[in-house]
C-alpha positions in Angstrom: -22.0 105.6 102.4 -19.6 103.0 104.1 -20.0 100.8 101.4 -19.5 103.8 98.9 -16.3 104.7 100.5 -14.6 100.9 100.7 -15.6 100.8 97.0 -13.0 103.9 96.1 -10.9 103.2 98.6 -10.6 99.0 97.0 -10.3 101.0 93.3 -7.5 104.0 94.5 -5.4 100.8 96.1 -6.1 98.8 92.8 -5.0 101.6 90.4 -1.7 102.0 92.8 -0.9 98.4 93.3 -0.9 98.0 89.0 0.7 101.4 88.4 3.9 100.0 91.1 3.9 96.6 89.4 3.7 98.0 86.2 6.4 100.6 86.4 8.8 98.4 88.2 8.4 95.7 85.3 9.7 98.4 82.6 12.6 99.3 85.1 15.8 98.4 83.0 18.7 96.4 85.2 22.1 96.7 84.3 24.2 93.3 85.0 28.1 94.5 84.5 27.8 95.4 80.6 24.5 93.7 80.2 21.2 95.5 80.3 17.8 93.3 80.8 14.8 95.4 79.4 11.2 94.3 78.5 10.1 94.9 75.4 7.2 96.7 74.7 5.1 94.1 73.9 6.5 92.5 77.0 5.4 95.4 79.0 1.6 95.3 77.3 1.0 91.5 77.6 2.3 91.9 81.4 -0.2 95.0 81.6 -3.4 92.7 80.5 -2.7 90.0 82.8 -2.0 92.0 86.3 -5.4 93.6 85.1 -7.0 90.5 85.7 -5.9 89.3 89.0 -7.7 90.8 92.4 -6.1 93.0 94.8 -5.0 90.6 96.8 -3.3 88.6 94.3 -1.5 92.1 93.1 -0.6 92.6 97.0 1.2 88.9 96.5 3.3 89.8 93.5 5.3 92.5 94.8 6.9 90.6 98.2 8.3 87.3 99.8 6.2 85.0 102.0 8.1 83.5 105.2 7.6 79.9 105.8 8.7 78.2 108.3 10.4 74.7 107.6 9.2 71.5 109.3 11.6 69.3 110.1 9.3 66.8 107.4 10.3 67.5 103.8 6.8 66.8 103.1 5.0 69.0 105.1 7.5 72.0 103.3 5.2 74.1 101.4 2.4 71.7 100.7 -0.2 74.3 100.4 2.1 76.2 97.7 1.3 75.8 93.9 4.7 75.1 92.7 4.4 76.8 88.7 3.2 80.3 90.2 6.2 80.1 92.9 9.6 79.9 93.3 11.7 79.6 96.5 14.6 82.7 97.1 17.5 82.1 100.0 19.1 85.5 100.4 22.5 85.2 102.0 22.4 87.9 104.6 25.8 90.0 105.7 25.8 88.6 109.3 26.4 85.0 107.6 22.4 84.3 108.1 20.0 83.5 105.6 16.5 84.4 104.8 14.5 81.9 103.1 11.0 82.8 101.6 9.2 81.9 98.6 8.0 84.4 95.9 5.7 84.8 92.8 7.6 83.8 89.5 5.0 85.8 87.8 6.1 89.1 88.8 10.2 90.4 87.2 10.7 91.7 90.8 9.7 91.6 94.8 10.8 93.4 97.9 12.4 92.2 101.0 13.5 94.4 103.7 13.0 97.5 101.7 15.3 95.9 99.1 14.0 95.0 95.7 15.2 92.0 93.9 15.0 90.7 90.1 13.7 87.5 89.1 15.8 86.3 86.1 14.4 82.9 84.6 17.8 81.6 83.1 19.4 81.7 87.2 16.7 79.5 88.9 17.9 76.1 90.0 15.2 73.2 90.0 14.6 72.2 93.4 13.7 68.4 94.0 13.1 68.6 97.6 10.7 71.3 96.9 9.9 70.8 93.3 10.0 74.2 92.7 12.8 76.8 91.0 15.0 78.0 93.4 16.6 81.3 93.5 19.8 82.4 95.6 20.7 86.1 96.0 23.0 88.1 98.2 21.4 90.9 100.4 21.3 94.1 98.8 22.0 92.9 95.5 19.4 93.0 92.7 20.4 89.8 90.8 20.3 86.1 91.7 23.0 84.3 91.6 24.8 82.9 88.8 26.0 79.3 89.8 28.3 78.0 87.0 30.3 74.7 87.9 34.5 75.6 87.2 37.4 73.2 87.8 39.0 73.4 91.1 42.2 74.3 91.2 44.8 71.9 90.4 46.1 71.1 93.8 42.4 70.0 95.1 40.7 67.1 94.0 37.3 67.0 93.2 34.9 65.2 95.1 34.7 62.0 93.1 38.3 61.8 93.3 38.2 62.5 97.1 35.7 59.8 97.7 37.5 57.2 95.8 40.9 57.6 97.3 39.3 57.3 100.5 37.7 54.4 99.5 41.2 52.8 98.0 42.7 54.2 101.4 40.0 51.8 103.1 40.6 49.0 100.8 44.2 48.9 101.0 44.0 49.2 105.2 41.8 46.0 104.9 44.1 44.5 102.5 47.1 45.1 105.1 45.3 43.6 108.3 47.0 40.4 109.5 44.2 37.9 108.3 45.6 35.0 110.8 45.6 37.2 113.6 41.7 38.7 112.9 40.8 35.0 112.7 42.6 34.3 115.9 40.3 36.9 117.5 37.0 36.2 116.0 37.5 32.5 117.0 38.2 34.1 120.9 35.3 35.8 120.7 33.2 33.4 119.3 34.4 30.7 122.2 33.7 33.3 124.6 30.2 34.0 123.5 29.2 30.1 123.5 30.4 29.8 126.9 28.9 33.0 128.8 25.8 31.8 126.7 25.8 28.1 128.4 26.5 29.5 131.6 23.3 31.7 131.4 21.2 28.5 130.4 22.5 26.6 133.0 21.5 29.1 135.7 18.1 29.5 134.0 17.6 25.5 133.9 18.5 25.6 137.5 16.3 28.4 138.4 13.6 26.1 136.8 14.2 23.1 139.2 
């Protein structure tokens, strides 16, 4: 009877788990005056593969894993099969974040009884993880969309930042009193030969 009763129970929990992943994948999100909606075929071919995975695998799809980062990049998610995963950072309101990795096979996943939508065309490549990379604020649905704009005109970009403070060092170099640095390379450079005899003299003697 046990065995019986973990059967329907396993099947009940399956037929929920597909219904939820399912009916969130048909949910229609509205970006400003953009709306992102499967298409029907969309929604069929998603139907047939969910069928196929196990109960486990459906739990997977509809949250966020923690991991816990080692301070050795390559011990970060080594056990993680980059294609079927993607990592999320979720910019929390008390200036935190909350890093995670999710399943890029599912269109949504939960955290903190928030859901949020994976959209495809937003992920960032990750070298250090060699995954995509998703960034979200709490609360809201979409990831973000990084685009690189100009800075305004009275800040320089970094390129230009780093080469004026190269110039800057360059030209500081260029200044310096060459005679006088010479003078005090040739002090120290007495200085060192001396305290260096000195020593080998009281090690000679030390000898005797």
């Amino acid at each position: 009877m046990k065995f019986v009763e973990k059967f329907k129970h396993r099947t009940e929990e399956r037929k929920l788990l597909l219904a939820k992943l399912v009916l969130a994948y048909q949910v229609p999100f509205k970006d400003g005056i953009k709306v992102y909606k499967p298409t029907q075929e969309e929604i069929d071919n998603y139907s047939k593969q969910v069928h196929k995975l196990s109960n486990k695998k459906l739990k997977e799809l509809d949250g966020m894993k923690n991991y816990k980062l080692k301070l050795d990049i390559l011990d970060r998610l080594k056990s993680i099969r980059k294609k079927r995963y993607a990592v999320v950072t979720i910019f929390n309101d008390n200036q935190t974040t909350d890093f995670g990795v999710c399943q890029v096979f599912n269109r949504t996943f939960e955290r903190n009884k928030c859901r949020y939508l994976i959209m495809s065309e937003r992920g960032w490549y990750s070298p250090e993880f060699k995954m995509r990379h998703f960034f979200y604020h709490a609360n809201r649905p979409f990831p973000l969309k990084i685009e690189k704009g100009k800075p305004p005109e009275d800040m320089p970009d970094a390129r230009l930042l780093n080469d004026t403070i190269e110039n800057g060092v360059i030209e500081a170099l260029a200044n310096l009193d060459m005679s006088s640095l010479i003078k005090i390379c040739l002090v120290v450079g007495i200085l060192t030969f001396v305290v260096t005899g000195f020593l080998l003299i009281l090690q000679l003697k030390g000898g005797l």
